[in-house]
C-alpha positions in Angstrom: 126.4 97.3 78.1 124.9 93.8 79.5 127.0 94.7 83.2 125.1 98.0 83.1 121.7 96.5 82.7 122.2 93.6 85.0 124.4 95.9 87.6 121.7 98.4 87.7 118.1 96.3 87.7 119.8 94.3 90.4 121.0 96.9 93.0 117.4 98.8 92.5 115.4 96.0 92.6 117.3 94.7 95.4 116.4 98.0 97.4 112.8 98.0 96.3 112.4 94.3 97.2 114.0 95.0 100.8 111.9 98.2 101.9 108.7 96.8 99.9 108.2 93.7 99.5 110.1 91.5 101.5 107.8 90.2 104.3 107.6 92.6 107.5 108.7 90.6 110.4 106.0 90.4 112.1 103.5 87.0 112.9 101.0 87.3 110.1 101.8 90.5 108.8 99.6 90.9 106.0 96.7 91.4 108.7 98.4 94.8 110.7 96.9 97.5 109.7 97.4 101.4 111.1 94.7 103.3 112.5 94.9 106.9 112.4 91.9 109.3 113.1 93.4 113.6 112.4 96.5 113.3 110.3 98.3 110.3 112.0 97.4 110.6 115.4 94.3 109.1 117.5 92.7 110.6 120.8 92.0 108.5 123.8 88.2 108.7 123.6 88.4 107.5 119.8 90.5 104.7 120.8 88.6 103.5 123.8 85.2 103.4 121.8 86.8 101.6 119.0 88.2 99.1 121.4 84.7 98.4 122.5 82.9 98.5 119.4 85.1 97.4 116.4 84.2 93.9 115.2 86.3 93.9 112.3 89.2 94.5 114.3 91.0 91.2 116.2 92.8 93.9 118.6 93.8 97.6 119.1 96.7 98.7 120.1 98.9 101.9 120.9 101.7 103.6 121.6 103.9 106.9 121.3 106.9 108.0 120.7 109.1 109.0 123.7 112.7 110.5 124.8 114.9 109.4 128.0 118.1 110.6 129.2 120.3 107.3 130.4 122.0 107.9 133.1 124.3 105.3 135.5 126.2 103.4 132.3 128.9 105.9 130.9 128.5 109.4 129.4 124.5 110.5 129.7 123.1 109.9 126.6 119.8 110.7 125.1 117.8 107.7 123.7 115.0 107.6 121.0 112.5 105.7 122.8 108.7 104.4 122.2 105.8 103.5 124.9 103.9 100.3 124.1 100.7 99.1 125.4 101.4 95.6 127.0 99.3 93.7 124.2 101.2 95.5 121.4 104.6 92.8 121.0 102.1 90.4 121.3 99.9 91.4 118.4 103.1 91.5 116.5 104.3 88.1 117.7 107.2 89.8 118.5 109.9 87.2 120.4 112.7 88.9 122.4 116.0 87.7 122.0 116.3 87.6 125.8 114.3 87.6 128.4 110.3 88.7 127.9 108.1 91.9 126.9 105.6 93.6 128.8 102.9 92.2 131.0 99.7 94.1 131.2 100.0 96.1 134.9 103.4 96.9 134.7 105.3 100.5 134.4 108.7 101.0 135.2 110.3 97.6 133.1 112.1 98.5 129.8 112.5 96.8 127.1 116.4 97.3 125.2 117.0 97.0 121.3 119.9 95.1 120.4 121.8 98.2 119.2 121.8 99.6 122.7 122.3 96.5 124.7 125.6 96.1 122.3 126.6 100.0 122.5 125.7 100.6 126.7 125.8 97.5 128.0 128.2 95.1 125.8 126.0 92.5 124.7 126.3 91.5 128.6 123.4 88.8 129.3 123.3 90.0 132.5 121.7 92.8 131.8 118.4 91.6 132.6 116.9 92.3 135.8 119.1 95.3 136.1 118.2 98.8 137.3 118.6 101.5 134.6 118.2 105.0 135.0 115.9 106.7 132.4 115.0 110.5 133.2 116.5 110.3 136.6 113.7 106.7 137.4 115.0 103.6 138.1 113.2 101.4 135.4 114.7 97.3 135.3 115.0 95.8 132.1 113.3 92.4 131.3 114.1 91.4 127.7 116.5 92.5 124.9 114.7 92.7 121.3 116.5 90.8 118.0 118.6 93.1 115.8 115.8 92.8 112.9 112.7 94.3 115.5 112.3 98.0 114.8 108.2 98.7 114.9 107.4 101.4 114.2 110.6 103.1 113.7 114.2 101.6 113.0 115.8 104.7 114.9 113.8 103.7 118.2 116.4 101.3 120.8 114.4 101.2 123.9 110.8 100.5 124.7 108.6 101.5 128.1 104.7 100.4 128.8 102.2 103.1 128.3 99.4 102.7 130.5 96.1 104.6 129.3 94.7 106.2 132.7 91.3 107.6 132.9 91.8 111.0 131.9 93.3 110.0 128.8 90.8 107.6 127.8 88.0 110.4 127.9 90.2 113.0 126.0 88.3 114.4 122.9 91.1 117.1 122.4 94.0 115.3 122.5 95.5 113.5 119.2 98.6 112.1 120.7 98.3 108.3 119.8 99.4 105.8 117.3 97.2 102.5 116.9 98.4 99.5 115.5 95.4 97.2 114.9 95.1 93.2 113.6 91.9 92.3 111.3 89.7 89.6 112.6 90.2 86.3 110.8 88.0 86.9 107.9 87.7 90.1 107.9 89.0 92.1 104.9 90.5 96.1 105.1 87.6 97.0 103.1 85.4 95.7 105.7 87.5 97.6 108.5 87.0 100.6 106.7 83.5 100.7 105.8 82.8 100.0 109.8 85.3 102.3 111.4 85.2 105.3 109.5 81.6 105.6 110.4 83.1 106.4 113.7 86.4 109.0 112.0 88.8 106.0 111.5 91.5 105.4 108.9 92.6 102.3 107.9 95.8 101.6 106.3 98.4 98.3 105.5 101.1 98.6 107.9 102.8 98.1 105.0 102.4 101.1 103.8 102.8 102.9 106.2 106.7 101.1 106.5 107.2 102.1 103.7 106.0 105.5 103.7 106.8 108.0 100.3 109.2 105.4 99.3 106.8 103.5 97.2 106.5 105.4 94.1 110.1 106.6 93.6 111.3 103.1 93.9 109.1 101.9 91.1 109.6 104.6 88.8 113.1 103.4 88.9 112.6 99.8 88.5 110.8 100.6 85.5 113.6 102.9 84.4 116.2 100.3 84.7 114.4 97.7 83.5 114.1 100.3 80.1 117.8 100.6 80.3 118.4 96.5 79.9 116.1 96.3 77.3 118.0 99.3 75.2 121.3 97.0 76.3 120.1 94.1 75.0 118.9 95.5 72.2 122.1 97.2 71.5 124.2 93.5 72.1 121.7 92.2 69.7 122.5 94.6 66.8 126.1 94.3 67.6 125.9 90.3 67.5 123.8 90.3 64.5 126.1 92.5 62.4 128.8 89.6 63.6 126.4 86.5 62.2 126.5 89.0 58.7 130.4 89.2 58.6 130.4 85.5 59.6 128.2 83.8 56.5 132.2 82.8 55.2 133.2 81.3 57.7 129.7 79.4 58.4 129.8 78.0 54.3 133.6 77.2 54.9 132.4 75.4 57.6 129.4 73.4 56.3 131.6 72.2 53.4 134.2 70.7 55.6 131.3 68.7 57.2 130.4 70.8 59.9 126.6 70.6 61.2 124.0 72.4 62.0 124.4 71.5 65.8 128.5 72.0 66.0 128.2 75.1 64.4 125.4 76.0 67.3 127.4 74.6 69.9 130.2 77.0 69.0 128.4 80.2 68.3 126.1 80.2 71.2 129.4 79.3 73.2 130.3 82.5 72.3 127.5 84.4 72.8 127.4 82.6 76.3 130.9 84.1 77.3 130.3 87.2 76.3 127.0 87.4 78.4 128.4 85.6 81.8 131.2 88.4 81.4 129.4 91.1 81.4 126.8 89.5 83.9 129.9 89.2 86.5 130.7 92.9 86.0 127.1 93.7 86.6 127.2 92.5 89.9 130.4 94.3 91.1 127.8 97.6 90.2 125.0 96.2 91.8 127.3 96.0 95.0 128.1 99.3 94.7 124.7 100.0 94.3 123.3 98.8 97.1 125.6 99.8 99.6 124.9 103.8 97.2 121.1 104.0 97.3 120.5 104.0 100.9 123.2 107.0 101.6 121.8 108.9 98.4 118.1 108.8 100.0 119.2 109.0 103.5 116.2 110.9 105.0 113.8 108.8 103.7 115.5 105.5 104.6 116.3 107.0 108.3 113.2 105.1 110.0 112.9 102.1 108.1 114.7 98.8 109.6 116.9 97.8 106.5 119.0 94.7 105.8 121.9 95.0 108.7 124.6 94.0 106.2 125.5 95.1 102.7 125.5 91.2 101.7 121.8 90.5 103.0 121.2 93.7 100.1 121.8 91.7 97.3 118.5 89.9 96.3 119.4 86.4 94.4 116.0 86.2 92.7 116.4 89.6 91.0 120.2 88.2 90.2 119.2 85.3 88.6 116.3 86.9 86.7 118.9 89.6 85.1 121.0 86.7 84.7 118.8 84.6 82.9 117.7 87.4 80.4 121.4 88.1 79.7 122.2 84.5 79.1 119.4 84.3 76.8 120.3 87.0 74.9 124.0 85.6 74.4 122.6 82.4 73.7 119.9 83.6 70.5 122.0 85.8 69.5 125.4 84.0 69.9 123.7 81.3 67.9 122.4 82.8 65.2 125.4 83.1 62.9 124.8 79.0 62.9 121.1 79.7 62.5 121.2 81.9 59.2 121.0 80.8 55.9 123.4 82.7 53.6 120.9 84.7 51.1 119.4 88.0 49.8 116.0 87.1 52.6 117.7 86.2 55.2 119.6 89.8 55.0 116.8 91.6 54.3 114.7 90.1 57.8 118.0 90.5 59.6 118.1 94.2 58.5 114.3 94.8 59.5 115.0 92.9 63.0 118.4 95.5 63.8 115.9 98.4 62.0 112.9 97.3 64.7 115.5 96.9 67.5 116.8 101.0 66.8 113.2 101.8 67.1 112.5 100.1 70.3 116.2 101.8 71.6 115.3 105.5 70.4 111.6 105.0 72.1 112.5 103.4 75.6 115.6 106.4 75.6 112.7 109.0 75.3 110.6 107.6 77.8 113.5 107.8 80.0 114.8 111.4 79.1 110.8 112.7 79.3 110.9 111.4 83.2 114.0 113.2 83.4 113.3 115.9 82.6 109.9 116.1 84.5 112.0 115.8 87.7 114.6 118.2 87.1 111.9 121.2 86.3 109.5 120.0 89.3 113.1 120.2 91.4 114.0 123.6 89.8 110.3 124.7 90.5 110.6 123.5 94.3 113.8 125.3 95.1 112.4 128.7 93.7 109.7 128.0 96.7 110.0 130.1 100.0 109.4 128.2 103.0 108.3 131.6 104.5 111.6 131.2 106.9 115.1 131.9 106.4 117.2 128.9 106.4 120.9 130.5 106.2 122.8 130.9 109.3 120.7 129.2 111.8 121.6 125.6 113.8 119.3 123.6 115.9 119.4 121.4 118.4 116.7 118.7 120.1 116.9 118.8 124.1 114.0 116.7 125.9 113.1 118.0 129.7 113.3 114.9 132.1 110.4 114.9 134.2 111.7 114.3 137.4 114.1 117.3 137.3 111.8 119.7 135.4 107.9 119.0 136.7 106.4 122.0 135.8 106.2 125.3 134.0 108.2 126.8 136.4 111.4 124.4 135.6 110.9 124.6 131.7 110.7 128.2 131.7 113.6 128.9 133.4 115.9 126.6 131.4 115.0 128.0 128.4 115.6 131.5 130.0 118.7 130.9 131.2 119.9 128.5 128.5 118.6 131.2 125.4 119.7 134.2 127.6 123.4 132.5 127.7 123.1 132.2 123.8 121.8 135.8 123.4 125.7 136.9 125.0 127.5 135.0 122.5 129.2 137.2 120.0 128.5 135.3 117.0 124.6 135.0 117.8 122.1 137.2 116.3 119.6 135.4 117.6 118.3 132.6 119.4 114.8 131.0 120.4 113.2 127.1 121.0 110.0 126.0 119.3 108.0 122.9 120.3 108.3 121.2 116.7 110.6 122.7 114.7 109.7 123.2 111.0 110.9 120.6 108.2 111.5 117.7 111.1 108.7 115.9 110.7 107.2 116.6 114.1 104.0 117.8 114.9 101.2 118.8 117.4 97.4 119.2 116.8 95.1 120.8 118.6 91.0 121.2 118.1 90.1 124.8 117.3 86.1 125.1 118.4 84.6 129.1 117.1 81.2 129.7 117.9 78.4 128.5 115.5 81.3 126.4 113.5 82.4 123.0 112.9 85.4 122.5 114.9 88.6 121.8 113.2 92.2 120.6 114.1 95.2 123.5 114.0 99.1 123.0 114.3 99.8 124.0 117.8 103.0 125.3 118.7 104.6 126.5 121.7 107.3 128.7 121.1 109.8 131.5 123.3 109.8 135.2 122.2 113.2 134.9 120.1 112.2 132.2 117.8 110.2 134.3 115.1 113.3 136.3 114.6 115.8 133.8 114.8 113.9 131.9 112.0 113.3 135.0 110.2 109.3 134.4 110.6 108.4 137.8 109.8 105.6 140.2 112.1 102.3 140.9 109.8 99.9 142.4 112.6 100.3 143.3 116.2 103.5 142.1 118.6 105.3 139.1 119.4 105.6 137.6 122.5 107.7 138.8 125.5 107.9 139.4 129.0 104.5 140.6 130.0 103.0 137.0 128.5 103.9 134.6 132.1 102.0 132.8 133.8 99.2 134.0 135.7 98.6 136.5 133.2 96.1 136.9 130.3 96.4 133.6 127.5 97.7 134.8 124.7 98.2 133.1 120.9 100.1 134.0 118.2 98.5 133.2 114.9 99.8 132.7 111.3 98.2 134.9 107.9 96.4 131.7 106.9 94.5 131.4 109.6 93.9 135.0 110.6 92.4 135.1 106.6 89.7 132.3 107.1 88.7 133.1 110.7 88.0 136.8 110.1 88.7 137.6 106.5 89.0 141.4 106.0 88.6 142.1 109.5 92.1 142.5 112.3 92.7 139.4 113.8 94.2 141.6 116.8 92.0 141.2 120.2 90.2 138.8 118.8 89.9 135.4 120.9 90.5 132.3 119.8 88.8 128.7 121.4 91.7 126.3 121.2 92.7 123.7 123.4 96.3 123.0 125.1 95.5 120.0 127.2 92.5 119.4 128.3 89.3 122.3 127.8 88.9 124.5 125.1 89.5 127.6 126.6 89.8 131.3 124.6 93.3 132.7 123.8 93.5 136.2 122.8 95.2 136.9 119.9 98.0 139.5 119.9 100.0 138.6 116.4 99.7 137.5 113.5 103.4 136.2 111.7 103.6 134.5 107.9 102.8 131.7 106.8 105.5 128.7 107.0 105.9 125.6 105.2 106.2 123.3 108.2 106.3 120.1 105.9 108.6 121.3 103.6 108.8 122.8 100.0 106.2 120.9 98.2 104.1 121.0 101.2 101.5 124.0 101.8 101.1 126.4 104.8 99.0 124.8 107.2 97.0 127.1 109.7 98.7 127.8 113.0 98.3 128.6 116.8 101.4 129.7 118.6 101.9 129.8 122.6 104.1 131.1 124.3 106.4 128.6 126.2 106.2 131.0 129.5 102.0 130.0 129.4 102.2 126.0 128.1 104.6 123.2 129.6 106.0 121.8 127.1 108.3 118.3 127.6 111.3 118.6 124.5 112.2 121.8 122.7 114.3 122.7 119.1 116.5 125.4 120.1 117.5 127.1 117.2 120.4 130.1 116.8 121.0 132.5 114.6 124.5 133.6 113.2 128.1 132.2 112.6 127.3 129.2 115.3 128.8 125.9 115.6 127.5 122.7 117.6 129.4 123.3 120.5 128.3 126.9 121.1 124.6 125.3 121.0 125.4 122.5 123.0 127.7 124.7 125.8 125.0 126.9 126.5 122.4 124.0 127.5 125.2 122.2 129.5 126.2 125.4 131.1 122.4 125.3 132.6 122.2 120.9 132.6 125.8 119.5 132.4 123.2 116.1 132.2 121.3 116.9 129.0 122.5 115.7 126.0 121.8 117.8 123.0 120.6 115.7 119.8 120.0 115.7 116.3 122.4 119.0 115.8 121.8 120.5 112.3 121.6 123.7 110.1 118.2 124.7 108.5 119.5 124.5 105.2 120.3 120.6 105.9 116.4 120.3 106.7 115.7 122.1 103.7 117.5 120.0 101.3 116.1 117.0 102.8 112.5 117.8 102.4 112.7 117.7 98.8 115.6 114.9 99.2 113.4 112.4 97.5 112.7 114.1 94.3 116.5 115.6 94.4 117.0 111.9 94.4 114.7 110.7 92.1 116.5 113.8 89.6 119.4 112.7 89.9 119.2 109.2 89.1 116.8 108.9 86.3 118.9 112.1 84.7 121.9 109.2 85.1 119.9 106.3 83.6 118.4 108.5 81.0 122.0 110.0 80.2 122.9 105.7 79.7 120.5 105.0 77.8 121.2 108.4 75.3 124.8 106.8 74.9 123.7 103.6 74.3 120.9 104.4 71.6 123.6 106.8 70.2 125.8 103.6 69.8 123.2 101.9 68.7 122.3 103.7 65.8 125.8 104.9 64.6 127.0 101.3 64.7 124.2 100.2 62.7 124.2 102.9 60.1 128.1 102.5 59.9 126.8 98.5 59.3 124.8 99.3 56.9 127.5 101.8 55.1 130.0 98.7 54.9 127.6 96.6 53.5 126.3 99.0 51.0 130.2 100.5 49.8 129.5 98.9 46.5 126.1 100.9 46.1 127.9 104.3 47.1 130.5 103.8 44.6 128.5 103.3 42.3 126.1 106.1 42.9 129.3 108.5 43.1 130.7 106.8 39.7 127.1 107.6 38.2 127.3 111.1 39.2 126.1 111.1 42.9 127.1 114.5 44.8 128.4 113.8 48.3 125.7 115.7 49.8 123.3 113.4 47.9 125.0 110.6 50.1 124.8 112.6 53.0 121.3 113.1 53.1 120.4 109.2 51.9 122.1 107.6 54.6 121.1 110.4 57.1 118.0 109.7 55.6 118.1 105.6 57.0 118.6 107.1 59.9 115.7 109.4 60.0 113.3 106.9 59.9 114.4 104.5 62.4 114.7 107.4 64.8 111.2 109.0 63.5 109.8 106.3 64.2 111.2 105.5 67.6 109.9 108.4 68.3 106.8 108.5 67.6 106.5 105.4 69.8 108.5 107.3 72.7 106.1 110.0 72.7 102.9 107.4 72.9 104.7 105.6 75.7 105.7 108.8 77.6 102.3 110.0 78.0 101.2 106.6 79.0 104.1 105.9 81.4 104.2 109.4 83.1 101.5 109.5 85.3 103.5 107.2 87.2 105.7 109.6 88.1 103.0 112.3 89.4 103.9 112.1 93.0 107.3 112.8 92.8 106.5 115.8 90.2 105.6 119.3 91.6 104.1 122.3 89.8 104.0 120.5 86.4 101.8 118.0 84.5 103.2 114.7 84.0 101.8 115.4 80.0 103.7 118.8 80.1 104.3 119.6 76.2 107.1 121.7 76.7 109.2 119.1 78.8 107.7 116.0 76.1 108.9 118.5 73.0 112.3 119.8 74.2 113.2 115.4 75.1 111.7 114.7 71.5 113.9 117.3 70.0 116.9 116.1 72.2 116.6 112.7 70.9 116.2 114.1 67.9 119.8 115.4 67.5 121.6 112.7 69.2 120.0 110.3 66.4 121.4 112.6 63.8 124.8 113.2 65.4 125.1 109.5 65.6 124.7 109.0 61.7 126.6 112.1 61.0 129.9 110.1 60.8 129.1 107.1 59.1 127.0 109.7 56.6 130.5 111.7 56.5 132.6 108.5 55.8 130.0 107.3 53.4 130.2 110.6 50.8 134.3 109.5 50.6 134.1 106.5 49.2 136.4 106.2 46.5 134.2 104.7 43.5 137.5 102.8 42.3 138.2 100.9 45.1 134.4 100.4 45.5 134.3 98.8 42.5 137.0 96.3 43.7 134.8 95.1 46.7 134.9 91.3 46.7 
């Protein structure tokens, strides 16, 4: 019991300490906050006003995320990249573990993470100075990054300057930046706040934003295993305590042979010690398994976060010797009290009210913990029933990013796509086959402002998609066509739209003909409308339709696609087809839909699945609990049975008396379960979905559960009780 508490508050806390609070490592990291304007993304104009204005703020900077092909060392490979503004490693203090960063000025230098200098270049110090090819450009590298660097995202392994040109810098329209920003020396957040969101800014800890949805699932189950070491130490108590009953013999024995007070401590609490170091040391055998568990059980979610390289570095020593020490102590007061107790008819009766008090406390912490458990696996159930407005089954995708040099214009794009989705199309097993700018459930996006006449302009998803995609993602037609081969360049701008949107621009009225003000790149300019499709779920199950522009990829350049096929297709069909057009461009991130769709509700799966285990533990221990107890309490009280059966008792009168004891240690840990549930739930009410962390139905089915297990655990002892013979009863020394 003690090695599953320890085992599990270690490994959790361990995680939670390592993805929120251990200190980011960064130079005065409590200071970096992110700045984010519409959804997470800031336009040049923003930025460059906030630059000049902001006093709250010590320094802005920015960046973006980015994609190069490596070329020149080995097999082309395709590299998850960022571009920095040359003051942004320094606002991190960020030292390289060779060579330098940026310096302001300069554009084709790259900067390597430690993973790729290792993987493409063999840890060879050499490399700096050297000419790499990125996108077909020569680009020569000037510093190598430590293994523990991974702003802002741990999957990144090569960073490029980004140099803000004028256009850029007067771009209302475009939300395409990320700003990383350091408060000036006494100033506070709230101070940041109140000045730039006069002017459309959000400020948030970096910190948070590390972290991301992380937060809340990890404490939810801190506090769940920290219940489940409380019910095992109250369950090594009881155990203990029933011990120092059986032991009063041997502790009289004892003090009339001369024994004291502080031998007989000495011994006991020995004992107790033992017993508590043992388990201890099989608690931290789990919490390595634990460790090296949690971060494959919620994969997705720990995909961008820089995490301790080694499952050693997981294991957090303060957390250990805090479990540690409670376990210890618990051996230790418990251990000792057999030398503690003085033989009599009190010192039983405050012994029977402390096991009595310590069934309580099991029964209540148990139904807190089946309650959350249950939450979770209905707000699961209800998110699965969800349609994403797509069909998932059947389809894979694949990530290929254009290199500029080799594909400068519309021109280029648009024929790869032809040719690669036309070479698709042949394939036997493909039903289907189309490419999409950010493909649903990946976490990408792309905003664009929407201006109508005589209206507050507001931001839409923009897409830019091919004319296969809405059926090879089963996105079905509402109103008018879909694109094809009259919508090319040079003719009229067209837009797809989604029901969401077509209902709150013209509600009632056809969409069809209409035209819509939206901006690609730079101007606003009208698109007209010619189809409306359903509504998707780009963010995933729990998230809701957002409103939607599509364009067709034959009108908009766009720089990376998500080609996605329909039917009985493997990998290498997706990846043949695009190297049958670009032998040179690596195909990446290869998945099924159905992969995306289990990982946007991955957390909460997660979450399900965990506190369902802890609250299964902590069932089996309160079970124990109460039916060693009650079979304590039956051993003690033989004499008192037989009687009662030698007086006339029936057995179902013993039955229903011992049942009874039992009835009111668990009625009353429940009662307390039920007040702590609705205190502790809201806790839990970003993780739940559909349903109210007070749901009676969920709270009343966990109470009733309890309920049984409580009796089932006294139905032996009951059962055992009603057999007592009365004559051998009578006999009891």
């Amino acid at each position: 019991m003690l090695a599953l508490g320890i085992g599990a508050n270690t490994s959790i806390f361990s995680v939670l300490r390592a993805v929120l609070l251990r200190a980011l490592p960064y130079r005065d990291a409590a200071r970096l906050v992110a700045v984010t304007q519409s959804g997470d993304k800031v336009t040049g104009a923003a930025l460059t006003e906030w630059q000049a204005r902001s006093r709250s703020m010590e320094g802005l900077a920015y960046y973006w995320d980015a994609q190069y092909t490596l070329t020149g060392a080995g097999t082309p490979r395709s590299l998850n990249a960022f571009q920095f503004s040359a003051n942004l490693f320094p606002m991190l203090g960020a030292q390289p573990l060779l060579g330098r960063t940026f310096v302001e000025g300069e554009e084709r230098v790259a900067v390597l993470s430690s993973t790729l200098w290792q993987s493409a270049f063999g840890g060879d110090h050499s490399v700096l100075g050297r000419s790499i090819q990125l996108d077909g450009q020569a680009y020569t590298v000037v510093g190598v990054m430590p293994e523990d660097f991974a702003h802002p995202n741990a999957t990144a392994v090569i960073w490029t300057p980004l140099k803000m040109d004028a256009g850029l810098a007067a771009n209302r329209e475009l939300h395409a930046f990320m700003v990383l920003g350091r408060l000036a020396r006494g100033s506070t957040i709230q101070r940041a706040r109140a000045e730039m969101g006069a002017w459309g800014a959000r400020i948030q800890p970096l910190r948070d934003v590390y972290a991301g949805n992380l937060g809340p699932a990890l404490w939810a189950l801190q506090g769940a295993v920290l219940f489940l070491l409380l019910i095992a130490c109250a369950n090594v108590a009881n155990m203990l305590l029933a011990r120092a009953g059986q032991a009063e013999r041997e502790v009289a024995i004892r003090q009339a042979l001369g024994a004291g007070r502080r031998q007989l401590f000495r011994q006991f609490a020995t004992h107790g010690i033992l017993l508590s170091l043992t388990g201890a040391a099989a608690g931290v055998l789990l919490a390595g398994w634990g460790v090296m568990a949690l971060p494959r059980l919620f994969a997705a979610q720990f995909a961008g976060i820089a995490l301790p390289s080694a499952d050693r570095e997981w294991i957090d020593w303060s957390a250990l010797s805090f479990t540690l020490a409670i376990g210890v102590a618990a051996g230790l007061v418990f251990g000792a009290i057999p030398a503690l107790r003085t033989p009599g008819i009190r010192d039983r009766r405050v012994t029977a009210h402390v096991r009595g008090a310590l069934i309580v406390a099991q029964v209540a912490l148990s139904l807190v913990l089946l309650t959350g458990s249950g939450l979770l696996i209905r707000s699961v159930i209800r998110l699965e029933g969800r349609s994403l407005g797509l069909r998932t089954d059947q389809v894979v995708t694949g990530v290929v990013v254009l290199p500029p040099n080799r594909y400068r214009g519309l021109e280029q794009t648009s024929a790869f796509l032809n040719d690669a989705l036309g070479r698709l199309a042949t394939s036997p097993e493909v039903e289907a086959a189309g490419a999409i700018s950010t493909l649903p459930l990946s976490g990408m996006n792309a905003r664009r402002r929407l201006q109508m006449p005589g209206q507050r302009p507001e931001t839409v998803e923009f897409r830019v998609a091919t004319p296969g995609y809405f059926r090879a993602m089963g996105i079905p037609l509402q109103a008018g066509r879909l694109f094809d081969e009259r919508d090319r360049r040079g003719s009229t701008d067209v837009a797809i739209i989604n029901q969401r949107l077509a209902r709150r621009l013209w509600p009632g009225q056809n969409a069809i003909g209409k035209m819509l003000p939206v901006a690609d790149l730079g101007a606003i300019v009208p698109r007209e409308v010619v189809g409306v499709v359903g509504d998707v779920r780009h963010s995933g199950l729990a998230s809701e339709p957002p409103i939607e522009v599509y364009r067709p990829a034959a009108q908009v350049r766009w720089p990376f696609f998500a080609i996605v096929a329909r039917g009985r297709v493997g990998a290498a069909t997706l990846e043949q087809a695009v190297w049958a057009v670009d032998k040179d461009l690596p195909v990446q991130s290869v998945r099924t839909m159905e992969t995306l769709a289990a990982e946007s509700i991955g957390l909460q799966r997660a979450s399900m699945w965990l506190l369902a285990i802890f609250a299964a533990v902590a069932l089996v221990l309160s079970s124990l609990g109460i039916y060693s107890v009650i079979s304590y309490v039956v051993a003690q009280r033989t004499q008192e049975i037989g009687i009662r059966i030698a007086l006339g008792a029936r057995p179902v009168d013993i039955v229903r008396t011992v049942v009874g004891w039992s009835a009111v240690l668990a009625g009353a840990g429940l009662v307390g379960g039920v007040g702590a549930s609705l205190g502790v739930m809201r806790y839990l009410s970003s993780l739940l979905f559909g349903i109210s962390p007070t749901d009676p139905v969920t709270l009343a089915g966990a109470t009733g559960g309890m309920a049984l297990v409580a009796a089932l655990a006294a139905l032996r002892p009951a059962r055992r009780a009603a057999q007592v013979d009365p004559m051998v009863a009578l006999r009891w020394e």
